[in-house]
C-alpha positions in Angstrom: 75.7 43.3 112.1 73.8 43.7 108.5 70.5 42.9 106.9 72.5 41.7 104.0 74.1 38.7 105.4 73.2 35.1 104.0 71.4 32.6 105.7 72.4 29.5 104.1 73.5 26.4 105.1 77.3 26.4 104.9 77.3 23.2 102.6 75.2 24.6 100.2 76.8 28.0 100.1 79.8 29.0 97.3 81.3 32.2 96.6 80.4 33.8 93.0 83.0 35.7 93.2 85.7 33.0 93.9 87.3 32.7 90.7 86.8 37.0 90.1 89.8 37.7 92.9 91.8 36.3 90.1 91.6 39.9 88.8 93.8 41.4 91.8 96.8 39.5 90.3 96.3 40.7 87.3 96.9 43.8 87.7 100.5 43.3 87.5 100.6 40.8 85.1 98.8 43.9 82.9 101.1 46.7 83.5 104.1 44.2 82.5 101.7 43.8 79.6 101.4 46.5 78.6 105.3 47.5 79.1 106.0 44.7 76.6 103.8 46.0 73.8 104.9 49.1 73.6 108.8 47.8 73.5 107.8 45.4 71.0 105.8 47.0 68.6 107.1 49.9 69.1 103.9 52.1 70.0 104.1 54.5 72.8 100.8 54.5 73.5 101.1 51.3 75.0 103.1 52.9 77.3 99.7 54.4 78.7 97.3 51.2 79.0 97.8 51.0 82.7 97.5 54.8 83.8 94.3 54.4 81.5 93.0 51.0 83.4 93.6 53.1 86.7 91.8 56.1 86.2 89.3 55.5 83.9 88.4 52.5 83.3 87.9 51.3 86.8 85.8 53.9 87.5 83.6 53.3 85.1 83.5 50.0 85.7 82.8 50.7 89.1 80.1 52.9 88.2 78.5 50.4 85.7 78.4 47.2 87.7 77.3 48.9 91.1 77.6 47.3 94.7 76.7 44.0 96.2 76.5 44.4 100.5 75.6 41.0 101.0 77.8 38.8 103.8 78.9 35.0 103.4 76.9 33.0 106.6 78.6 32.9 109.6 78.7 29.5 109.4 80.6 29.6 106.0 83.7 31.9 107.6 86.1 29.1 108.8 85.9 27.4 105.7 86.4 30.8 103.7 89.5 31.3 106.3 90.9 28.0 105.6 90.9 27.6 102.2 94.5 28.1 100.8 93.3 29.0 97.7 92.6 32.3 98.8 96.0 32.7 100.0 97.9 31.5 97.0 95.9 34.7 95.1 97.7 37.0 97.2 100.9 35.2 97.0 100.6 35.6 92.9 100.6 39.4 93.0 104.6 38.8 94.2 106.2 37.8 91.0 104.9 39.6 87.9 104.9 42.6 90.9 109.0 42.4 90.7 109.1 41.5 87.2 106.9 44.9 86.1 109.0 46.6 88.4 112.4 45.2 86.6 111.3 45.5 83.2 110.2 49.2 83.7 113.4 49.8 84.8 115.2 48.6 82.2 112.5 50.4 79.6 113.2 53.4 81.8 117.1 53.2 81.1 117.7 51.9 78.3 114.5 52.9 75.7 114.6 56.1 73.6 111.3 57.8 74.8 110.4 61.3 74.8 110.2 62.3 78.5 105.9 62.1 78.8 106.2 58.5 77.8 109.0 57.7 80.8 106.4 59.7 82.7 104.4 57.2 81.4 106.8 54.3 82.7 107.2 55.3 86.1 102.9 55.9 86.2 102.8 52.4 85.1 105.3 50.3 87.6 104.2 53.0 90.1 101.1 52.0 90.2 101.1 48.6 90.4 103.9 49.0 93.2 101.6 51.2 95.3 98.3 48.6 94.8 101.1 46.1 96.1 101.4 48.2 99.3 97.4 46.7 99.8 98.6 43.1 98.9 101.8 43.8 101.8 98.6 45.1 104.1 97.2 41.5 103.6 99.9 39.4 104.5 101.1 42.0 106.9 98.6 41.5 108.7 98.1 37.6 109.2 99.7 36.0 111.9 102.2 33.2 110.4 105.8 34.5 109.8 105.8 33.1 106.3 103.2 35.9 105.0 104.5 38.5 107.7 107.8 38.5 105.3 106.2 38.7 101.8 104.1 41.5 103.3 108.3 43.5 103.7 109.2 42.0 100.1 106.3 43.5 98.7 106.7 46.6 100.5 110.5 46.8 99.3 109.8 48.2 95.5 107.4 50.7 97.1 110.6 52.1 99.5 107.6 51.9 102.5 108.7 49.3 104.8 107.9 51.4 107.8 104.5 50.6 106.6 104.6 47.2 108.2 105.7 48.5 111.4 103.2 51.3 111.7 100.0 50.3 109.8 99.9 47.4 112.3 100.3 48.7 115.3 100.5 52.2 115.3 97.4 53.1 112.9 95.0 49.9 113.9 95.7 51.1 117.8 94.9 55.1 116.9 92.7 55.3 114.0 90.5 57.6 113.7 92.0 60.0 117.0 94.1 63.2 116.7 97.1 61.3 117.6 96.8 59.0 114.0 98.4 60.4 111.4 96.8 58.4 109.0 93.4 59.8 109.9 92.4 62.3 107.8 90.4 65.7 109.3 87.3 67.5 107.9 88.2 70.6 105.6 91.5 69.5 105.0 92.9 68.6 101.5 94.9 65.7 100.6 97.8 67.9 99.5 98.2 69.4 102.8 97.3 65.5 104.5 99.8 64.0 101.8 103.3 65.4 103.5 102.1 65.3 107.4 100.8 61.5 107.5 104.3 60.8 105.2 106.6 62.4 108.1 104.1 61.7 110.4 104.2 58.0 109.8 107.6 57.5 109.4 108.0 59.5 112.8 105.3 56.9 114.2 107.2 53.7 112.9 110.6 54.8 113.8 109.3 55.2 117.5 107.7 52.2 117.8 110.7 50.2 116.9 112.5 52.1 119.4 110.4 50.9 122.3 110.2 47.5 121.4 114.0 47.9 121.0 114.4 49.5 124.3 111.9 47.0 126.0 114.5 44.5 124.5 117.5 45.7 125.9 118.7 46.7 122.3 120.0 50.1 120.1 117.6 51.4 117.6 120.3 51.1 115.3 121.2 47.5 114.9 120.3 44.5 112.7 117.1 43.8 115.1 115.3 46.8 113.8 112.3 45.9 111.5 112.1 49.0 109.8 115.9 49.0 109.0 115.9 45.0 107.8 112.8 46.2 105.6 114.6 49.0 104.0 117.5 46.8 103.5 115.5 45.2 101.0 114.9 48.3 99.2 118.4 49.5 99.1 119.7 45.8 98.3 116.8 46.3 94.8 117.4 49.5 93.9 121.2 49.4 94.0 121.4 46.4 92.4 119.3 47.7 89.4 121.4 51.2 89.5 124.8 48.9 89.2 123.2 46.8 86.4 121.2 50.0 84.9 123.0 52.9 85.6 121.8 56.3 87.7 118.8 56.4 85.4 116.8 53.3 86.9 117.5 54.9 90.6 115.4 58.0 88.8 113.0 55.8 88.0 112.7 53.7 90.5 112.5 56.8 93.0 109.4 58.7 91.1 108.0 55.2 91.1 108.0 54.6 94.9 107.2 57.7 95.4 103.8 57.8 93.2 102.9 54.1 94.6 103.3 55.8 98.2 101.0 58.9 97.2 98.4 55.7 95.8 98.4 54.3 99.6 98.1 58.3 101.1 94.9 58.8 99.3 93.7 55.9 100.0 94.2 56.5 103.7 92.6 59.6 103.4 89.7 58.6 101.9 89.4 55.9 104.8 88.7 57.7 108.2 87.8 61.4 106.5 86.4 63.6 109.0 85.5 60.0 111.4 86.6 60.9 115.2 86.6 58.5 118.4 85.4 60.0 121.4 87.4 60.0 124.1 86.2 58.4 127.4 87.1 60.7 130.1 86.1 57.9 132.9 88.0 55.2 131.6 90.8 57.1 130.5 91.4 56.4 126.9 89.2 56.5 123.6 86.5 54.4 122.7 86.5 50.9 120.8 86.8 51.7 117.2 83.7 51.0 115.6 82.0 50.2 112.1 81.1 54.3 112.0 84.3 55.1 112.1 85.7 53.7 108.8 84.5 54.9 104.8 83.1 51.7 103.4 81.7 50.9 100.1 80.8 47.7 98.4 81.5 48.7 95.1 82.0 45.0 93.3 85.2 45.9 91.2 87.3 48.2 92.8 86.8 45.7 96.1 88.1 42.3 93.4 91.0 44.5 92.8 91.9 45.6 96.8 91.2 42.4 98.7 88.0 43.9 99.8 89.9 46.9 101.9 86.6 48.8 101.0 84.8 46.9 103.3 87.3 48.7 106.1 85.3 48.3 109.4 85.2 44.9 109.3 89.6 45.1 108.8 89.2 47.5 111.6 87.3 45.4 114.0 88.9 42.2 112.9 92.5 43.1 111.2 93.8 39.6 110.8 90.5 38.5 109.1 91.3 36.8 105.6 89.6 39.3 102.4 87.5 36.9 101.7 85.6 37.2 104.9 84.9 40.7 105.5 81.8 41.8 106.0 79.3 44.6 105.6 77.7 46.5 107.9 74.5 48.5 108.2 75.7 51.3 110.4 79.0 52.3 108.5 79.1 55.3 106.5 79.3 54.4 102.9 81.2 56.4 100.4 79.2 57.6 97.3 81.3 55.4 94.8 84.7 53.1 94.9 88.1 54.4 96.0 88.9 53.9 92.2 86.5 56.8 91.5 86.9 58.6 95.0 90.9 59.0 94.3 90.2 61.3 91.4 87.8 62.9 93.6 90.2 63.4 96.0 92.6 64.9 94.2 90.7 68.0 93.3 90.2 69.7 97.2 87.0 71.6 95.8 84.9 68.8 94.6 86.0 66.3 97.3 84.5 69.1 100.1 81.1 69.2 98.1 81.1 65.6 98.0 82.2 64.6 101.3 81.6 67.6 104.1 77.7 67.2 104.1 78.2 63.8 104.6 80.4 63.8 107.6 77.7 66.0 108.7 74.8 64.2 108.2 76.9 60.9 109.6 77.3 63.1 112.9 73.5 64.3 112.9 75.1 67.8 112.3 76.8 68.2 115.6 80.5 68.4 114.1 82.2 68.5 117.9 82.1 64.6 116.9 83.9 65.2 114.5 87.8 65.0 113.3 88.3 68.7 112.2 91.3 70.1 110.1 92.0 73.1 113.0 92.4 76.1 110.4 89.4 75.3 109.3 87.6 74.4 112.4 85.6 77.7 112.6 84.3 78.3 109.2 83.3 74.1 109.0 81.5 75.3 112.6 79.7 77.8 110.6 78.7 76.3 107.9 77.5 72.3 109.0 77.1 73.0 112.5 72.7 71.9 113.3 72.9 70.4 117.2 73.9 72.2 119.8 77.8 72.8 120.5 79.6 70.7 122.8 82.9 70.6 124.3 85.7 68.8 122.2 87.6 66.2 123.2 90.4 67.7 124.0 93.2 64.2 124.2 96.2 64.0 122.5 98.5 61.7 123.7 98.1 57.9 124.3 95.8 57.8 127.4 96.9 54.9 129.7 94.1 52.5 130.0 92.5 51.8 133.2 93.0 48.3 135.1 91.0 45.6 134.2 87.8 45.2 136.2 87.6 41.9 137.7 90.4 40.4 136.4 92.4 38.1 138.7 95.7 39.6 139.5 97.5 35.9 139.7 96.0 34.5 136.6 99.1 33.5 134.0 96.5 33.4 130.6 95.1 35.8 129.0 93.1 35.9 125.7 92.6 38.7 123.3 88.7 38.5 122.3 89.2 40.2 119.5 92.1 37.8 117.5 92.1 34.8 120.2 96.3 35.6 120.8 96.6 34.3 124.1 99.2 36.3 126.5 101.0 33.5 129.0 103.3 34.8 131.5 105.5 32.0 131.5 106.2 32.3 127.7 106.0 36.0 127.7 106.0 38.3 124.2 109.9 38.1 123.5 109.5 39.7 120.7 108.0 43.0 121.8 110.3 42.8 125.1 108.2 40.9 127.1 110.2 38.8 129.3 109.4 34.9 129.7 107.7 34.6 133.4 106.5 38.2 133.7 103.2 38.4 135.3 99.9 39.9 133.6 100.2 42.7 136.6 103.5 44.1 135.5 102.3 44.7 131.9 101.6 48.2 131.3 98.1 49.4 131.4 97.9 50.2 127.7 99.8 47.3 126.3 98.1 46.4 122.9 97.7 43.1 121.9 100.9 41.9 119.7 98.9 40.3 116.9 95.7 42.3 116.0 96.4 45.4 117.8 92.5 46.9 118.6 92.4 45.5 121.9 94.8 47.0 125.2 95.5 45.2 128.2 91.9 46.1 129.5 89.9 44.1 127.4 91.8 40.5 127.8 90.1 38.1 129.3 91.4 35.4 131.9 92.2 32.0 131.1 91.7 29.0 133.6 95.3 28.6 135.0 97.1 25.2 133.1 98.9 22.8 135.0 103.1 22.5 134.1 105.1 19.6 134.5 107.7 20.3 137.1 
């Protein structure tokens, strides 16, 4: 895995940085702050303290304080996984998340500010409303249907509650291939990624929910459609703060959502950048996502802040792993600083391409057919990082069906998902995703992804012993 990991006992080993995630709930509880100052005293400049925190004090921060790669012991994970004080951090995010996002409308509507300081405003709630689409990727994530409906409440101020339907199980099943449209490509900007992974996403989630649907004997439009019940709770918020505030909090509360969404887009492309999984010709689909194909960095603050999503090959490989328990590896490209810092970056094309092409390259030795390239620029990337000699490019781009599992028995009725222990029993079924009660592991289809963690497909289950049923 690492050469960072500890090796102590897990009785005599504590997190230092247990009571520091405190600082991720905070970040609300600041911007509402800071909202309240200004109205109070009066001082516009207030208005500013969060935009400020975001983009420039972080950074720095980031910058001062450096990185820490080292891994709780093995031994210490369940207990890390366990503990419900963890849990009740993310959980805290929730409440001063809707009351920022109240207040600032009403400051929005009602105040008399010159029209940089509702800019101001809408910066303020927007970003904490797109750092809450990270606390909805937590809970979204976990298994327990408790969390898995906070993650779509916290999703609802942010307008992106396709984001539960299509982070889960269409990004974790495609990242880092051509067919992802959250995967960014080398030599394309985030402008240009910004509006295809938007439509593309929604495009993604919307489909999804229509085969589940489908599989379920059901209309894409009805009441059963996740994406629709998640954007209920948008429309239920945001028109009962237009009724209440009038058609200037829908302004508002529209810029906002949409500058929270543009927080989790460059986030997304910072993630995969340029990172490509081969595809496997023999066995008919691409490979395994690994740690090298996920941006990491163990930048301290900027990881207290995100829930550790900057240690992303260890989501990747593990998705409903807790925060607390991810890990770093050795062999995963490493970004030169935090996403804090690497936003800003991003948003300027020119100085993201110096700082990021020649390391795609180096990460893929300098033979860039491995790698995910933006097509209009595929030549002149070609020309200029190009070292090993050129090879064919995978030329997939459609959801290969998986081939059928090598010595698995055809009349088992368990099977276990190695990856998140879900166990698939064909007299239960998967209800929920349109799996009968009493359909066999044969008629699955070949490519059917696991339900709860996504990264593995019907291929890589393994057989359970068959258990005995009362008549």
């Amino acid at each position: 895995m690492n050469t960072s990991t500890l090796a102590a006992p897990p009785q005599s080993w504590r997190d230092g940085k247990r009571y520091l995630w405190l600082l991720s709930p905070l970040v609300p509880v600041l911007s509402l702050s800071c909202l309240l100052l200004a109205y109070t005293t009066g001082n516009s400049l207030f208005l500013w303290g969060m935009p400020v925190f975001m983009y420039g004090l972080l950074p720095l921060l980031d910058t001062l304080i450096g990185t820490d790669p080292t891994n709780p012991p093995d031994s210490a994970v369940a207990g890390l996984e366990q503990d419900r004080y963890y849990r009740a951090i993310v959980f805290a995010y929730i409440p001063a998340q809707f009351a920022a996002t109240i207040f600032g409308a009403w400051l929005f509507a009602t105040g008399d500010y010159a029209w940089w300081n509702l800019g101001a405003i809408a910066l303020s709630v927007g970003i904490i409303n797109g750092i809450a689409i990270n606390t909805g990727h937590e809970l979204g994530h976990k298994t327990n249907a408790l969390e898995r409906w906070l993650a779509r409440l916290t999703l609802a101020p942010v307008a992106y509650g396709h984001f539960f339907i299509e982070h889960n199980k269409g990004h974790h099943k495609n990242v880092a291939t051509p067919i992802d449209p959250a995967s960014s490509r080398m030599g394309e900007s985030f402008w240009a990624f910004l509006p295809r992974t938007m439509a593309g996403s929604l495009r993604s989630a919307w489909h999804i929910e229509a085969e589940r649907l489908k599989r379920n004997g059901k209309r894409v439009w009805s009441l059963s459609n996740e994406n629709l019940q998640s954007w209920a709770l948008t429309v239920v918020l945001f028109g009962a703060l237009s009724l209440w505030l009038g058609p200037w909090a829908l302004l508002f509360l529209v810029a906002q959502a949409f500058f929270g969404a543009t927080l989790l887009e460059v986030v997304n492309y910072i993630e995969h950048y340029g990172l490509l999984r081969q595809y496997d010709d023999k066995a008919g689909r691409y490979e395994r996502c690994a740690p090298r194909h996920s941006w990491n960095s163990n930048h301290i603050v900027t990881n207290l802040f995100l829930y550790q999503l900057q240690r992303h090959s260890d989501h990747h490989a593990n998705p409903t792993r807790r925060y607390q328990a991810l890990r770093h590896f050795d062999d995963s490209p490493q970004l030169p600083s935090g996403y804090s810092s690497m936003i800003l970056v991003a948003y300027c094309p020119p100085l993201w391409f110096r700082m990021m092409d020649h390391r795609v390259a180096a990460h893929h030795r300098g033979d860039l057919s491995k790698a995910h390239l933006h097509a209009p620029k595929r030549a002149a990337l070609l020309e200029r990082w190009q070292r090993a000699p050129l090879r064919a490019t995978p030329a997939a781009t459609a959801t290969p069906a998986a081939a059928p599992a090598a010595g698995v028995a055809a009349d088992a009725d368990r099977y276990l998902c190695p990856n998140c222990s879900y166990v698939y029993d064909a007299a239960a079924g998967c209800p929920h995703e349109g799996i009968a009660p009493g359909t066999p592991w044969a008629r699955l289809p070949a490519n059917w992804p696991c339900p709860a963690c996504a990264v593995r497909e019907k291929v890589d289950f393994q057989p359970l012993p068959t258990v005995a049923r009362a008549a």
